[in-house]
C-alpha positions in Angstrom: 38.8 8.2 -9.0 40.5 8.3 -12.3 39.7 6.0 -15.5 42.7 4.4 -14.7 41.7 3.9 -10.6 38.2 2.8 -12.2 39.8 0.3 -15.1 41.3 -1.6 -12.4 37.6 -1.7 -10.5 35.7 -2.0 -14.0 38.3 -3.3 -16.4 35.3 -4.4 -19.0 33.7 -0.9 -18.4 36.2 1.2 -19.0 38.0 -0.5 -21.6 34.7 0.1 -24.0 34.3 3.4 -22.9 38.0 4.0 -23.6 37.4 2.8 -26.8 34.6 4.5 -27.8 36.4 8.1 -26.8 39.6 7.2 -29.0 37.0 6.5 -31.8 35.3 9.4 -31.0 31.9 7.4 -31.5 30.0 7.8 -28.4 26.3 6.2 -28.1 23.3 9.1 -27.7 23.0 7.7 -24.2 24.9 5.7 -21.7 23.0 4.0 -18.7 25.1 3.2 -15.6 23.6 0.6 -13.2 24.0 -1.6 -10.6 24.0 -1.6 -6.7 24.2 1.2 -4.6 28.3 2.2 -4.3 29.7 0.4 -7.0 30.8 3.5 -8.6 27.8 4.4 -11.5 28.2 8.4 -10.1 32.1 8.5 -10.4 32.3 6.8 -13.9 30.2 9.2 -15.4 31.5 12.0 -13.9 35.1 10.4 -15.4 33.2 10.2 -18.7 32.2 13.5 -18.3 35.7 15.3 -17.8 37.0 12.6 -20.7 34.6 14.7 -23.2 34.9 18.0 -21.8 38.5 18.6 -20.5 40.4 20.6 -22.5 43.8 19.2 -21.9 42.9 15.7 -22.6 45.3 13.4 -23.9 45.0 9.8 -24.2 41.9 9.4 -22.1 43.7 10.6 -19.1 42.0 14.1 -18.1 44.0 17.4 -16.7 41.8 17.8 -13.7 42.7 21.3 -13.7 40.5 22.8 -16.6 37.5 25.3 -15.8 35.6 21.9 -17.2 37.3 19.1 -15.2 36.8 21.5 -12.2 33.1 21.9 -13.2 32.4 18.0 -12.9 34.6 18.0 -9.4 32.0 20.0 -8.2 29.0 18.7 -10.1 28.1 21.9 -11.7 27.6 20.4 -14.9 24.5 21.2 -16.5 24.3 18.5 -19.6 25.7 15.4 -16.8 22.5 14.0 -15.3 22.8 11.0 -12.4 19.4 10.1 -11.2 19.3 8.6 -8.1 
């Protein structure tokens, strides 16, 4: 799922997110909750390639990076989802 797959899902989410990358003034922490499924996993994984990817442009993500590629397969070290 992309930001823009997950802005339709989370339109109030993702549009301060969004916003907070073009500013480039992101909180020292972001906590994503709420019930199981409702996609806390895949928008920080999205966040994660959005501040990593190397090819970014406009908050949409390459997806083909060695970083993007990283978060596909959660090899991340700094992305932590508890659960």
């Amino acid at each position: 799922m992309s930001f823009k797959e997950l802005a339709e899902r989370q339109s109030a989410v993702t549009g301060r997110l969004v916003s907070t990358l073009r500013k480039g003034r992101l909180p020292h922490a972001i906590l994503f909750s709420g019930p199981p499924d409702a996609g806390q996993r895949q928008a920080a994984a999205e966040l994660a390639k959005a501040l990593f990817c190397e090819n970014a442009s406009d908050s949409q993500v390459c997806g083909v990076c060695v970083h993007c590629r990283q978060v596909d397969a959660g090899c991340r070290r700094r992305d932590h989802a508890g659960g």
